[in-house]
C-alpha positions as CSV (number, residue, x, y, z in Angstrom):
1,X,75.0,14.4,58.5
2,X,71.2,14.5,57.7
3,X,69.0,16.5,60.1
4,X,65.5,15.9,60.7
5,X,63.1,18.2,61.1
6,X,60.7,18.0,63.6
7,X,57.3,20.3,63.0
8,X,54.9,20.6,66.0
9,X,51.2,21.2,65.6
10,X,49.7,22.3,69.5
11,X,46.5,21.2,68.2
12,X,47.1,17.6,67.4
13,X,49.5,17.6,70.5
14,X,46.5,18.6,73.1
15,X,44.0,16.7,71.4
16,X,46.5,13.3,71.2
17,X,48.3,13.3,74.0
18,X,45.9,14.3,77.0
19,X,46.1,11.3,79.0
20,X,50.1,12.1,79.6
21,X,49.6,15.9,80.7
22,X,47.2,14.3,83.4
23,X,50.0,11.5,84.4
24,X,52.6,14.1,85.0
25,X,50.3,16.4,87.7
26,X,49.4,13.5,89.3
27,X,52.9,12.4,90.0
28,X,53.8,16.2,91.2
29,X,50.8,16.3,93.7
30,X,52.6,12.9,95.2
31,X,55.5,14.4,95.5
32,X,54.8,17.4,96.7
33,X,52.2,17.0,99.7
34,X,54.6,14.8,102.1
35,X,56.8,18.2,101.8
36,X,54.5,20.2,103.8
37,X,54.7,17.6,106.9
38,X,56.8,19.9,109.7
39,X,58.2,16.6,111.0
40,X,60.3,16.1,108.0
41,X,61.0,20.2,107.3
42,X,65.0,20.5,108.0
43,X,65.7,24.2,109.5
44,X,68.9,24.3,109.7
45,X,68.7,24.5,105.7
46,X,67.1,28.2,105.9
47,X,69.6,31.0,104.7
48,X,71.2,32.9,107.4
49,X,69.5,36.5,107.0
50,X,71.7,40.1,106.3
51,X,70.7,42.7,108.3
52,X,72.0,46.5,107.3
53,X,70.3,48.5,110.3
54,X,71.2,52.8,110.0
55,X,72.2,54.5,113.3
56,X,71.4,57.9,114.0
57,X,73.1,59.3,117.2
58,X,75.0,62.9,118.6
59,X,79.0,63.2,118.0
60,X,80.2,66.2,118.5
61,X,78.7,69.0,120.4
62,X,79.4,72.8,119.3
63,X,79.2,76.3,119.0
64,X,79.5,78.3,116.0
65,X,80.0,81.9,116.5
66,X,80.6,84.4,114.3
67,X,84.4,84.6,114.4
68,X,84.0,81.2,112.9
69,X,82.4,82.0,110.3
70,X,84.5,85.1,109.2
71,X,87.5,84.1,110.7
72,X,88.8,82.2,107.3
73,X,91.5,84.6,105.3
74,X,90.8,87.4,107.6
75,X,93.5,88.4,110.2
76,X,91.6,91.5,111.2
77,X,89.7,90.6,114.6
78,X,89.7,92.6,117.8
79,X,87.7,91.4,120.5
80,X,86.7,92.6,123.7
81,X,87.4,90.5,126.3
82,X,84.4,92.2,129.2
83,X,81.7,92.3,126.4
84,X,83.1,90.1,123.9
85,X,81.8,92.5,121.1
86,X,83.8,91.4,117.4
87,X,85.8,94.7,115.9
88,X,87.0,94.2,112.5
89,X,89.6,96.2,110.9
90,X,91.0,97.2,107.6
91,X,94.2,99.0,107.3
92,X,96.4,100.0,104.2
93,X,99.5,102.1,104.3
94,X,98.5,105.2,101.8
95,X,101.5,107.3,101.2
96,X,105.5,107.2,103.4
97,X,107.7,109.7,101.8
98,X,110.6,111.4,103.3
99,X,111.4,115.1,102.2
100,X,114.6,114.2,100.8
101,X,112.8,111.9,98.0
102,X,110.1,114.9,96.9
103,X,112.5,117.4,97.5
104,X,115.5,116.3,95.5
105,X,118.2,119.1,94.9
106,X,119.8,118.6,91.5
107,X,123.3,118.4,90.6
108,X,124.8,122.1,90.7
109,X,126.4,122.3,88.0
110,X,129.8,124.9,86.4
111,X,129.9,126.6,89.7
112,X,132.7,128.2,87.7
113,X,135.4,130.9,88.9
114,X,137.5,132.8,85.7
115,X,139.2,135.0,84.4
116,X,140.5,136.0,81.2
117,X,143.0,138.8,81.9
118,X,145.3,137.5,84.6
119,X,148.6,139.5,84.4
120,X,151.1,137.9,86.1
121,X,155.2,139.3,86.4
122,X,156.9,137.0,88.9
123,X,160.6,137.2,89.1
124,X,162.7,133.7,88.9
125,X,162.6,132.3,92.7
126,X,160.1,134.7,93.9
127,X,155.9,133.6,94.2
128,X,152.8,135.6,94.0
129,X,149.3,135.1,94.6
130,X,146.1,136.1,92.5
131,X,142.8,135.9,93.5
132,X,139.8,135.7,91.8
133,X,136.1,134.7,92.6
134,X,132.8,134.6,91.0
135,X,129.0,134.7,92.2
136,X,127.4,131.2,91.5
137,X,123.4,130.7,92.3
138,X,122.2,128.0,93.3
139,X,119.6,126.2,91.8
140,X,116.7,124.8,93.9
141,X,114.3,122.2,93.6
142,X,111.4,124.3,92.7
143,X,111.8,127.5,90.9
144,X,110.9,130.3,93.4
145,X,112.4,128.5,96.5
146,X,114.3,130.6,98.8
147,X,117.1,128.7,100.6
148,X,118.3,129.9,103.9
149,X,120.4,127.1,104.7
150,X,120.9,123.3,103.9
151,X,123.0,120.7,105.9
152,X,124.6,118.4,103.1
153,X,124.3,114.9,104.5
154,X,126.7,113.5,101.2
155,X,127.5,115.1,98.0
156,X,130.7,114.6,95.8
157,X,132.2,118.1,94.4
158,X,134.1,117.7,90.8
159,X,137.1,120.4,90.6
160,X,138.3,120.7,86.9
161,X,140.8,123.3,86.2
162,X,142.1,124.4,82.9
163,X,145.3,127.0,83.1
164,X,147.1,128.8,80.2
165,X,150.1,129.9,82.9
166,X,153.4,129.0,81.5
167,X,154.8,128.5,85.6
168,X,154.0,126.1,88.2
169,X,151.5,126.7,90.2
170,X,149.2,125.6,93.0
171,X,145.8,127.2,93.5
172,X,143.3,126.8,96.6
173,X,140.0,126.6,95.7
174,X,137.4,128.3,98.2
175,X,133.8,128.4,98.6
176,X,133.2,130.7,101.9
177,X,129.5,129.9,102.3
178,X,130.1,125.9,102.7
179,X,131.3,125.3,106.4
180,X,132.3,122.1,108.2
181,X,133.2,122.2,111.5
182,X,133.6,125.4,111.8
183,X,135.8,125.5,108.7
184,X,135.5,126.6,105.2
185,X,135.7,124.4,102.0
186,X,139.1,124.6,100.7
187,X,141.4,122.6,98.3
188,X,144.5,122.8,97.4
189,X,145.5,121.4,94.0
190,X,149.1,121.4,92.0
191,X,149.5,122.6,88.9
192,X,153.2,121.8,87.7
193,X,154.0,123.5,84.1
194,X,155.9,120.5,82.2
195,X,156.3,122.8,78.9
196,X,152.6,121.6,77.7
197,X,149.9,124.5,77.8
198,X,146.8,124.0,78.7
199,X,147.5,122.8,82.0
200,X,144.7,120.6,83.3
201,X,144.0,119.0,86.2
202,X,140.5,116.8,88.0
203,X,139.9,115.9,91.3
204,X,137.2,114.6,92.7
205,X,136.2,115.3,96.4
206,X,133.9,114.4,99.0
207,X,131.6,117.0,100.2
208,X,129.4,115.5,103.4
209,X,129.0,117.0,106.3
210,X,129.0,120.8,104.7
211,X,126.6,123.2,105.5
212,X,125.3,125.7,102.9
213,X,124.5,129.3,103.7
214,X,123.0,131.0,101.0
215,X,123.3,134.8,100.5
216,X,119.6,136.5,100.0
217,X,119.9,140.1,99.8
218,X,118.7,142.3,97.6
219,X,119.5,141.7,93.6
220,X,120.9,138.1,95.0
221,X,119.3,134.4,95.3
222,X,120.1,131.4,96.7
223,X,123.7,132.9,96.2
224,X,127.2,131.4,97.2
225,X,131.2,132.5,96.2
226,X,133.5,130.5,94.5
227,X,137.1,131.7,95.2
228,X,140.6,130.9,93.6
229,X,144.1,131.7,94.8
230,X,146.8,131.2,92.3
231,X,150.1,131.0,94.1
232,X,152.2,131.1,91.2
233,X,156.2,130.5,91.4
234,X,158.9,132.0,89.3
235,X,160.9,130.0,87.1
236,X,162.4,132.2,84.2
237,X,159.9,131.1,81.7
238,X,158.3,134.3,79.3
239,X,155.5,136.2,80.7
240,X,152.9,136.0,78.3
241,X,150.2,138.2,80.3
242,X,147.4,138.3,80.2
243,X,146.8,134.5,81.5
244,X,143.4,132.4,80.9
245,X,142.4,130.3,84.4
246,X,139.3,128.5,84.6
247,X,137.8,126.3,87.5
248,X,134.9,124.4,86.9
249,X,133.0,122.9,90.1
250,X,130.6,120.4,89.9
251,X,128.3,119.3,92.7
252,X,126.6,116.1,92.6
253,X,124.6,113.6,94.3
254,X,123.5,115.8,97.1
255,X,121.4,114.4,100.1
256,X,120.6,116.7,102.7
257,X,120.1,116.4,106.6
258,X,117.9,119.5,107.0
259,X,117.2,122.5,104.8
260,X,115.4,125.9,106.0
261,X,113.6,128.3,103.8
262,X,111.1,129.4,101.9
263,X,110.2,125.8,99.9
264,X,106.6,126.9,98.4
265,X,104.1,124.0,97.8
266,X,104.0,120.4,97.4
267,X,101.0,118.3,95.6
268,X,101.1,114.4,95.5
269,X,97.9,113.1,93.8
270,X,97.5,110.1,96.0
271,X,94.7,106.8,94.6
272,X,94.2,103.6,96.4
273,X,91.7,101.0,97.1
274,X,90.9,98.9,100.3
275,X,89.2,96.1,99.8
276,X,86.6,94.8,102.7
277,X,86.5,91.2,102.0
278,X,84.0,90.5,104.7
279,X,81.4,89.4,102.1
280,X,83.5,88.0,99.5
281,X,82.2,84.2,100.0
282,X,79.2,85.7,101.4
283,X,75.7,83.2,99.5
284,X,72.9,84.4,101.3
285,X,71.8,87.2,104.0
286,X,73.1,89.8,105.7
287,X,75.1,90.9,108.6
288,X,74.4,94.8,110.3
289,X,77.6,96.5,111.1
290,X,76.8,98.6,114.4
291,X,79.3,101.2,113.9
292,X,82.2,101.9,111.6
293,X,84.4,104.4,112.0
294,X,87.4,105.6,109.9
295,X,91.0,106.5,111.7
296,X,93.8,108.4,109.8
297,X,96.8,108.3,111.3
298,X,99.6,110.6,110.2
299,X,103.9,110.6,111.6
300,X,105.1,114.0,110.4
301,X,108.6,115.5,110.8
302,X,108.6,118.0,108.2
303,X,108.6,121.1,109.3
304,X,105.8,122.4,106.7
305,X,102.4,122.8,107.2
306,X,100.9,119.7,105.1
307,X,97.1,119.5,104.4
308,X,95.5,116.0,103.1
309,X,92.2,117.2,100.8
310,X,90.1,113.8,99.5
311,X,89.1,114.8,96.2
312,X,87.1,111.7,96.1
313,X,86.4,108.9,99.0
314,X,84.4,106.7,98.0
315,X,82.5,103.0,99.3
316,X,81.7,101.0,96.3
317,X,79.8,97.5,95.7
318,X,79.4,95.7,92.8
319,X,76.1,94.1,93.9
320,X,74.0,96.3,96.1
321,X,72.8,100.1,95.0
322,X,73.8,102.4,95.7
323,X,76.9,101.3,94.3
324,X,78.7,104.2,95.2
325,X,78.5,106.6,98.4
326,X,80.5,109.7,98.6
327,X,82.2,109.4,101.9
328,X,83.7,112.4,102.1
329,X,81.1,114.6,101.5
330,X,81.2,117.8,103.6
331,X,77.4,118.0,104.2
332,X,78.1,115.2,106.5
333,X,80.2,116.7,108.6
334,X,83.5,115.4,107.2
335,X,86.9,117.0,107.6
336,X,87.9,118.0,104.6
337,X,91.2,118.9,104.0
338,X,92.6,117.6,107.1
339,X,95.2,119.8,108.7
340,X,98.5,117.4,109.4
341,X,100.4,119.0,112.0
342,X,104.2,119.8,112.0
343,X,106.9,120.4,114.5
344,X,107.8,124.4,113.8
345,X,111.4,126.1,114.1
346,X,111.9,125.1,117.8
347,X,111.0,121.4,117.8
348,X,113.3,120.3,114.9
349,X,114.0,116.7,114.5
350,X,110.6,116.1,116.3
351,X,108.0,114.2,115.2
């Protein structure tokens, strides 16, 4: 297909063709006037208008107070109902212990009662009895504690006995200073001789419910007596005198009810941090605290004077100086120690 190609010149164009331009506004004036005539103008050919009008009115009325404003994460509101004045408080729980878990007894270990030159003669049917015992201190919690007495709330006692006596036996094991009831600790344990030397022999016994009292006299401490009777039995066998006995008594897991002495000193280092998070989402100003005031509240049933000393208190903020303020500064009038009282010899089990 050919294409022809068409080049205009806008000079030769307006100065040829003048007469048409003319024609043409002619014809659009015709047209146009008779338009303007508001017999023949057609209204019901107007666009519908869109109105978008913007209401501004009151929907809720309300008051915020400051509760509202704080109240978010913060259970710690007390309010007055007469003056309706806002108390907010900040509590932590510092330090619970009871004296059994900082004044733990250890395991008493080879409470032991022996002897090495047992001679023993007893005709065939007949029976005699040996005793023997042996001083056994007791080991406190703190070196240089004097015990007077201590009511075992559990404990298990170990009895291990190791006998070179070629006879049957049976031997009660004593400890005169542990009483229950009225009653002294005793056990009585078998020892049958089936032609096999050393003889041994375990048992293991509960001990709650005992109550220690310890012998303090002059050149002893914290003392008690472990006793053995050896009721042995004649049976014709050789006498091979002198006779090795040994009685090993172990003490273990003791928890105590009450103990009474001398129990020397204590010292917990105590840390901890409260938090205030009153102004943790806080953007801009300030709010005045009219008072604050600072409540230690102590639940003693020790029976030992106890003394709280604040090496350091101190109020810290990240943002505003001074960043730190020595509360506990005695210039200010503060306590310090603070003197816990204690119920004394005639108020036990008080609080």
């Amino acid at each position: 297909m050919t294409m022809k190609k068409y080049v205009f010149r806008f000079s030769t164009f307006r100065e040829r063709n003048c007469w048409l331009v003319a024609f043409i506004v002619t014809i659009f004036l015709t047209w146009a006037l008779p338009s303007c005539n508001k017999d023949d103008f057609d209204f019901s050919e107007m666009t519908k208008p869109n109105w978008s009008p913007t209401w501004n009115m009151p929907l809720i009325h309300s008051n915020l107070t400051l509760r509202d404003i704080l109240k978010k994460g913060n259970n710690i509101f007390i309010e007055d109902p007469v003056t309706h004045m806002l108390t907010l408080e900040y509590s932590a729980h510092l330090f619970s212990k009871s004296a059994q878990e900082y004044m733990v007894i250890p395991d008493q270990r080879n409470m032991k009662v022996e002897s090495t030159t047992l001679n023993i003669l007893v005709p065939p049917g007949d029976s005699s009895v040996y005793q023997i015992s042996s001083p056994y201190s007791f080991s406190p919690a703190k070196p240089g504690q004097r015990l007077d007495s201590i009511f075992v709330k559990s404990a298990l006692i170990d009895i291990n006995i190791t006998s070179q006596i070629n006879h049957t036996s049976k031997v009660l094991i004593k400890i005169p200073n542990a009483v229950k009831n009225g009653k002294m600790f005793e056990s009585l344990i078998a020892l049958p001789y089936l032609n096999v030397l050393p003889v041994r022999k375990t048992v293991q016994l509960d001990f709650s419910g005992y109550k220690f009292v310890f012998i303090n006299t002059p050149g002893h401490v914290n003392e008690i007596t472990v006793e053995a009777d050896i009721n042995v039995f004649g049976d014709g066998n050789p006498n091979n005198s002198p006779y090795t006995f040994t009685a090993l008594c172990d003490l273990t897991n003791i928890k105590f009810s009450k103990i009474f002495g001398f129990l020397g000193q204590y010292e917990y280092p105590l840390s901890d941090t409260l938090f205030l998070n009153l102004f943790k989402n806080n953007i801009l100003g300030s709010i005045q605290l009219k008072e604050i005031d600072m409540f230690l509240k102590t639940s003693n049933s020790i029976g030992m004077p106890l003394n709280l000393e604040f090496l350091d208190l101190l109020a810290y903020s990240s943002k505003n100086p001074p960043h730190t303020v020595n509360i506990a500064d005695p210039s200010s009038g503060f306590p310090n120690p603070i003197v816990v009282p204690s119920p004394d010899i005639y108020h036990v089990g008080t609080v």
